[in-house]
N, C-alpha and C positions, 0 to 999 in steps of 0.2 A: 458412507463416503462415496466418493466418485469412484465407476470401475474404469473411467477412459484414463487416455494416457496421462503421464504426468508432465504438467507443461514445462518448458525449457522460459524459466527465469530472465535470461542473460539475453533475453530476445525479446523482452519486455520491456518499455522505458516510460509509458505514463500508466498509474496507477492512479486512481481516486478512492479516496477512505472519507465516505459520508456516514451521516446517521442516520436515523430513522426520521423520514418529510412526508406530510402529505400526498406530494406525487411522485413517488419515488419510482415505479416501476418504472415510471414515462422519464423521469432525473437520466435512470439509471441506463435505459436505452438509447435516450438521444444521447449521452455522453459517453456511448460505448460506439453511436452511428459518427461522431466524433472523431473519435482517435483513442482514445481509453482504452490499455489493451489489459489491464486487471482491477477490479474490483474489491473494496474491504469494505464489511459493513461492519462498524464500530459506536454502538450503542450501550453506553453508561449508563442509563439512567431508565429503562424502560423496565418492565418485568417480563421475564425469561418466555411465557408465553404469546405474548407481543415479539419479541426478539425472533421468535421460530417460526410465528407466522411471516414476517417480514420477508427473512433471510432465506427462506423456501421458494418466495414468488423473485427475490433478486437472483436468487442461483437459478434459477430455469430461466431468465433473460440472458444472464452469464453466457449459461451453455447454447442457450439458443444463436447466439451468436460465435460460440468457442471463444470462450473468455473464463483463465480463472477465476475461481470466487473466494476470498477468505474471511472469518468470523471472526474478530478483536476479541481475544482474550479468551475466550469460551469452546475448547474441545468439546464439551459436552453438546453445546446447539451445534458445533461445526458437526459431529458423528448423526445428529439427529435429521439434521437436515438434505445431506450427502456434500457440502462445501468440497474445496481440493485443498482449504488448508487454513492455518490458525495466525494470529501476529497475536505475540504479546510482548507485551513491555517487560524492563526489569522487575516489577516489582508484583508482575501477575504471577499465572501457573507456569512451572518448572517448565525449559522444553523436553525435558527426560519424560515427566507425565503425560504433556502432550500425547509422543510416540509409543507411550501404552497405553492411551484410549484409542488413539487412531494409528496405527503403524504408521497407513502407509503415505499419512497429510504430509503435504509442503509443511515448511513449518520458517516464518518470520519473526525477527528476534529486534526489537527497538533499541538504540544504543546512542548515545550521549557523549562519551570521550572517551581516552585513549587508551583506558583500563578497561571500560565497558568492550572495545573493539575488541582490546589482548583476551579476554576469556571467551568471544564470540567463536574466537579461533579455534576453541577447542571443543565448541558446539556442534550437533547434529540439524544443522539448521540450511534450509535453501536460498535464503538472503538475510541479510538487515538492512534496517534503514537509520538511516546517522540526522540527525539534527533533532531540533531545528534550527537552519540556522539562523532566523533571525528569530524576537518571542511571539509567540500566536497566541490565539487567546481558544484553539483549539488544546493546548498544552498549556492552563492556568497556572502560574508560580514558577513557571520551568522559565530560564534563561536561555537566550539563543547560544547557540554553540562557535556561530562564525562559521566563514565557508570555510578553515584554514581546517576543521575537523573534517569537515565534509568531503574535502581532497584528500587527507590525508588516511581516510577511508577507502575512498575508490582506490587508492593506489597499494594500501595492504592488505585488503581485505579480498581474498580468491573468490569468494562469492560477487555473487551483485549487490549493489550499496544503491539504495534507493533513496535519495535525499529529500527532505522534508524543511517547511518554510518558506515563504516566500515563492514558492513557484508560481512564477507567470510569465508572459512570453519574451517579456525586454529584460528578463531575467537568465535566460537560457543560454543565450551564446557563451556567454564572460562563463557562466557552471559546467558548460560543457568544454571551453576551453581547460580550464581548470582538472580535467581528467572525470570529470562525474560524467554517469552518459543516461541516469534513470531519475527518474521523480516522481514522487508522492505528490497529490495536487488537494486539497479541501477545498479553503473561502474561496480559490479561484473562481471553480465551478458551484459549487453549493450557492456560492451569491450571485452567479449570473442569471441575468433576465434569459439569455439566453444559450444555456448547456451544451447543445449541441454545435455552435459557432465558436464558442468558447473555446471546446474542445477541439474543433478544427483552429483554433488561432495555435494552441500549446502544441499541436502536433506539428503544427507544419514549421513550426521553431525549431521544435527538436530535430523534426527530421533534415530540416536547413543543416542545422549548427554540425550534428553528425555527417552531413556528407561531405562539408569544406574541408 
C-alpha cells in the first residue's frame, strides 16, 4: 500500500471510475491535468494479471500528480500494487475483510437506498457513493435511484457522498443546490474526444456552483 499520507476525502469533489482503454495512462493524465482529483479503476472483466499491470502504471500517474488511487472490488490487486484504497459494492468483499488485508486503505462503500445508507453508518469506511441516479448502462439492470436519494444522503450521511449518474456539467448547479457537493463522472469522460476539456468543463461547474 501507500506509505504517504492518507488523503482528506471531504476535499475531494470530482472523481472518475474508468476501465481498462487503450490509452489509458494518457485518459488518465489529461483527466487528472483537468480537474480530476481521485481516480478508480474498475475492471470486471479482464484477468487479474492484466488488472495489476494496468493499475500499477494508473497509480504512479496518480501519485505523480497527488491524486488518490483506488482498485473496484479487489483488496488483493489494491495490496499488490500499493493503491490508497478499495470501493466495493454491496454485493463484493466485506469492508471488515478489506481492513485485514490492507489496514491502513481508504475504504468506499457503493450504496443504493435508505437501508443501504442506515447500515453504511455503522461501517469503517471513508466515503460512499449513492446512486445512480438516473440508469447507466455502466450499472446494467440497476434502476436509477432519483436525486431525492442522493440528497438525502449528502445530508445523513457524516462521511462524503459521492454521487453517481448523470454527472455532467448543466447537471451540477441544480445537485449542488440540492446539498451534494461530490461526483463520480464515467461516460462523461470515458466518451469524450476530448478528456482533458472535458474535465476542465466539470470542474469549473463544480467549482462555480460551490462558490455561489
Amino acid at each position: 500500500m501507500s506509505n504517504g499520507p492518507k488523503f482528506d476525502l471531504s476535499a475531494k469533489h470530482l472523481y472518475l471510475c474508468t476501465g481498462i482503454r487503450d490509452d489509458l495512462t494518457r485518459f488518465v493524465s489529461e483527466t487528472i491535468q483537468g480537474g480530476v482529483e481521485v481516480i478508480q479503476l474498475r475492471e470486471k472483466y479482464a484477468d487479474a494479471r492484466t488488472i495489476i499491470r494496468h493499475a500499477k502504471e494508473v497509480k504512479q500517474i496518480a501519485h505523480d500528480f497527488g491524486v488518490p488511487f483506488f482498485v473496484n472490488d479487489r483488496p488483493d490487486i489494491a495490496l499488490e500494487v500499493g493503491a490508497d484504497g478499495v470501493h466495493v459494492g454491496q454485493d463484493d468483499v466485506d469492508v471488515d475483510l478489506v481492513h485485514k488485508i490492507i489496514p491502513e486503505a481508504l475504504v468506499g462503500l457503493s450504496t443504493h437506498d435508505h437501508s443501504e445508507l442506515q447500515d453504511s453508518l455503522a461501517k469503517d469506511i471513508d466515503y460512499i457513493s449513492a446512486g445512480p441516479i438516473s440508469a447507466t448502462p455502466t450499472k446494467p439492470g440497476r434502476a436509477g435511484t432519483g436525486i431525492g436519494y442522493a440528497e438525502q444522503a449528502s445530508l445523513l450521511s457524516p462521511r462524503p457522498v459521492f454521487v453517481t449518474g448523470g454527472v455532467q456539467p448543466e447537471a451540477i448547479k441544480d445537485l449542488v443546490a440540492r446539498g451534494i457537493r461530490h461526483f463520480v463522472v464515467v461516460r462523461y469522460l470515458t466518451e469524450a474526444s476530448d478528456p482533458r476539456e472535458a474535465a476542465k468543463k466539470l470542474r469549473t461547474a463544480i467549482d462555480e456552483a460551490l462558490a455561489s
